[in-house]
N, C-alpha and C positions, 0 to 999 in steps of 0.2 A: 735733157729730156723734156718732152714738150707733154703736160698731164692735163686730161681733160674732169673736169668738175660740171657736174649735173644736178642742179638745186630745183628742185620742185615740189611742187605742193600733191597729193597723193588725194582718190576717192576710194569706195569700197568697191570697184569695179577693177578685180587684180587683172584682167586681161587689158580695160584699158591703159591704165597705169604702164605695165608690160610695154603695152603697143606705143604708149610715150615715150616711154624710157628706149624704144627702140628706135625714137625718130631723131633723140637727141643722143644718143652713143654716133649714130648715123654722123649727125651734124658735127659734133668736137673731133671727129674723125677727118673726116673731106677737111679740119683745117687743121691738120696733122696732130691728131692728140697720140702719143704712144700708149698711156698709160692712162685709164677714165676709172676715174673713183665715184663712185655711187654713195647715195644717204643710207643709212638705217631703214629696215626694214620697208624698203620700198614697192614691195608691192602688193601691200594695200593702207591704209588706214592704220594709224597708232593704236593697237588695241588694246596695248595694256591700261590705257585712263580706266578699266572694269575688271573687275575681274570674273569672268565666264567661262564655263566649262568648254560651251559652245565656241572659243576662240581659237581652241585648239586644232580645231577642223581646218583649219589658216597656215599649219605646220607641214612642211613639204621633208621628202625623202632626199638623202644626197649619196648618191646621185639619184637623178628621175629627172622626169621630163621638165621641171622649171631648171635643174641644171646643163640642161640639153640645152633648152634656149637661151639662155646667156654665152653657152658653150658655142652655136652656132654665132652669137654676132662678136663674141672675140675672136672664132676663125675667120669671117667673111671678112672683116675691118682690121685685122691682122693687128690686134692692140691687147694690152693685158687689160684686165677689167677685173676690180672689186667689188663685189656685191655683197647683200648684205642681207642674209634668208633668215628662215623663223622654222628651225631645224627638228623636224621630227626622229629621232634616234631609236626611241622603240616606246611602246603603250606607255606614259606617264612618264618616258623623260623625254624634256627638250632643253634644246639649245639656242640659244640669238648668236648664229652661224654669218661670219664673215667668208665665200668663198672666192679663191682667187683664178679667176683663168687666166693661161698664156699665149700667146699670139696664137695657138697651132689649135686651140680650144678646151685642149685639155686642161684639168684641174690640177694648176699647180699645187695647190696647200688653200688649208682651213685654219680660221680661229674663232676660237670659241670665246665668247665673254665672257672676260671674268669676274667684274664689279659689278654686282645685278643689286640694282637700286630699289626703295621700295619705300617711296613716297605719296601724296596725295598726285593723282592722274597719273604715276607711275609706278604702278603695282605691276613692276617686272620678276619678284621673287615668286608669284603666283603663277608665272608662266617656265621661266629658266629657269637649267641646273646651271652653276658655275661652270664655267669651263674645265676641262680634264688635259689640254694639251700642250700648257703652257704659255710661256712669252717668247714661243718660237719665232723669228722673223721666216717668210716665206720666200722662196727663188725661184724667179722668175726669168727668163731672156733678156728683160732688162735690167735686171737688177737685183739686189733683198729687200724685200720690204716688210718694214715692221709695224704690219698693221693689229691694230685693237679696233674697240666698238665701243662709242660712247662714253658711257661712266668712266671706262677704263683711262679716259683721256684728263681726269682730274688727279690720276696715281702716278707720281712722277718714278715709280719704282718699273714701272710696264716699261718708261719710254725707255731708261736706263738698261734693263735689261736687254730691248730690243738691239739695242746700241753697241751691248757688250758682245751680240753675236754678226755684227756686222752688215745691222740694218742702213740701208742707204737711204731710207727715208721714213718717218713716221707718220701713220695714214689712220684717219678717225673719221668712218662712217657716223654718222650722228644723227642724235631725234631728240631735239630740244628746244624748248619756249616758255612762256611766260604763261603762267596763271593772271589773267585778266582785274582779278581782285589788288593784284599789287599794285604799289604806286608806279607812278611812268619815271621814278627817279630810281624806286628800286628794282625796275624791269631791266632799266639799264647797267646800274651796278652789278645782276646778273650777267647779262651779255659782255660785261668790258672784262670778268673776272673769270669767264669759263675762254676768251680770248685772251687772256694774260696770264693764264698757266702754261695753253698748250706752248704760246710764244716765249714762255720760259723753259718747256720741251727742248724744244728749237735750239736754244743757246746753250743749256747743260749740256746736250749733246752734240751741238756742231751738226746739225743735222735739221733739214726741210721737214718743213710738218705741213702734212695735208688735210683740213678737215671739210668734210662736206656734210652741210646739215639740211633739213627740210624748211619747207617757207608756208605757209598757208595759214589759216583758222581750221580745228578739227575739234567738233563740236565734244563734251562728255555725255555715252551714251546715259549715262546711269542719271544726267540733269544732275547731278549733286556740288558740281562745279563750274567756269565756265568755258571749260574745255581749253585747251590749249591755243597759244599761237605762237606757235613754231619762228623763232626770231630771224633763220635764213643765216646771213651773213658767212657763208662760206668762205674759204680763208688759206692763202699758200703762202707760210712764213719760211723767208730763207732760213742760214743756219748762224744769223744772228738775231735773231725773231725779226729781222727787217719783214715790214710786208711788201712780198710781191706781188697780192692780188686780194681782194676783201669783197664777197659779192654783197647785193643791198639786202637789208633786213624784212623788206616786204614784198617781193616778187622773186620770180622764175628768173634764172639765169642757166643759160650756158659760157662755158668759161677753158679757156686752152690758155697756160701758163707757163714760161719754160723755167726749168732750174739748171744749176750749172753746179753740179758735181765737181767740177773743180776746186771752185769757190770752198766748198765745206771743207775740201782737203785742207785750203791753206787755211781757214779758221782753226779748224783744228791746230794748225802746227802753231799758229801764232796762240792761241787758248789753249793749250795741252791739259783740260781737267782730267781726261781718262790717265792721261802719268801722274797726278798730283792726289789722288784718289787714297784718301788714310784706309785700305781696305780692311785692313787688323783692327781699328774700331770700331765698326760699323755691326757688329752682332748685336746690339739692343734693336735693329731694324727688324729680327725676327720676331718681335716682342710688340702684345698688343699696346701693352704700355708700359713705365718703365713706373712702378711704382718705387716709394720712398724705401722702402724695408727688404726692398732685393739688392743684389751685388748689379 
């Protein structure tokens, strides 16, 4: 399968953003992409660096008419497409909504986030409910795909899950960068260690991991910080975390990379973790933590 990845840097202009994003699905398309994975919340600006009420207005219906438009350029370009919306469900709830269309435009399947983080410049628990749908993988004409969002790509329980229902690939919309006050040694030690889980994904499960993340400076409205800079580096690890494709940390990239479904077959057989699996021990995973004085 040939997957196109679209890494761009986003303004508070959701129509041109949109109009971007529709020149470059255009583009990974004409050079055969099947399958284009999009960043987190791309169509507009990071707005959880604040927390405002006024952010909410930024929250789209699904379906509605932003789902019409992504609906129409998976039918014209006759490709699946992951997007990745900022879901209004009803007055005071919402969701950071993964949705997924199929070549024909229709909405194959949703997910919902479920690890909603709540750190400095990402006060995401002020915006989302956790997800309600599970670690469903989604089916599509190409394939399963077991996509999450973000956070959710540091819980190695998501990607397992995804895996155990017959995901054929693991796919991570993302929105992530650097606080400008760290050092440039530990901006990186960031970057290598949020790339060295997912490609630990990738091998636990014998399974392609896709992540696509944002690239730019996005300033904090609130000045309390110095806003983020989204470190890019998008990323198609086979299913021995080999990489196939790593895009660069400080610009716009488009990117068509093929995987070979094959391949993961035989890793698997030659790696057989899902047979070797002690599943009878594994009940303290339901458990926040395993303190000294329980069974």
């Amino acid at each position: 399968m040939k997957i196109g990845l679209i890494q761009q840097s986003c303004s508070s202009d959701i129509k041109e953003n949109q109009r971007k994003l529709e020149r470059n699905i255009a583009d990974v398309a004409e050079r055969g992409a099947q399958l284009v994975v999009l960043q987190e919340l791309h169509d507009s600006l990071y707005f959880c660096q604040v927390e405002s009420v006024d952010n909410f207005d930024l929250a789209v219906s699904i379906p509605g008419p932003v789902t019409d438009f992504y609906s129409t350029l998976a039918r014209r370009h006759g490709i699946v497409l992951v997007t990745s919306l900022f879901e209004r469900r009803a007055a005071g709830l919402y969701h950071n909504t993964a949705v997924v269309f199929d070549t024909d435009g229709s909405i194959a399947g949703r997910y919902r986030k479920m690890h909603i983080p709540d750190d400095p410049a990402y006060y995401e628990k002020f915006y989302f409910t956790p997800g309600d749908l599970g670690f469903r993988p989604i089916r599509t004409s190409l394939g399963c795909l077991g996509v999450q969002v973000c956070w959710d790509q540091w819980y190695p329980e998501g990607a397992r899950l995804m895996a155990l229902q017959g995901a054929d690939l693991l796919i991570y919309p993302t929105a992530i960068g650097y606080e400008n006050s760290d050092t440039p040694e530990e901006q990186e030690r960031q970057r290598e260690a949020w790339t060295t889980v997912q490609r630990g994904h990738a091998v636990a499960n014998g399974l392609p991991v896709i992540t696509v993340n944002r690239v730019g400076h996005e300033p904090a409205p609130s000045g309390q910080t110095n806003g983020i800079q989204f470190w890019g580096s998008s990323f198609v690890a086979g299913p021995q975390g080999e990489f196939l494709y790593r895009a660069p940390k400080d610009k716009e990239e488009n990117a068509v990379v093929e995987v070979d479904f094959h391949r993961s077959e035989q890793v698997r057989r030659w790696w057989p973790f899902l047979r070797d699996r002690r599943i009878e021990e594994f009940h303290g995973l339901t458990r926040r933590f395993m303190d000294e004085n329980r069974d």
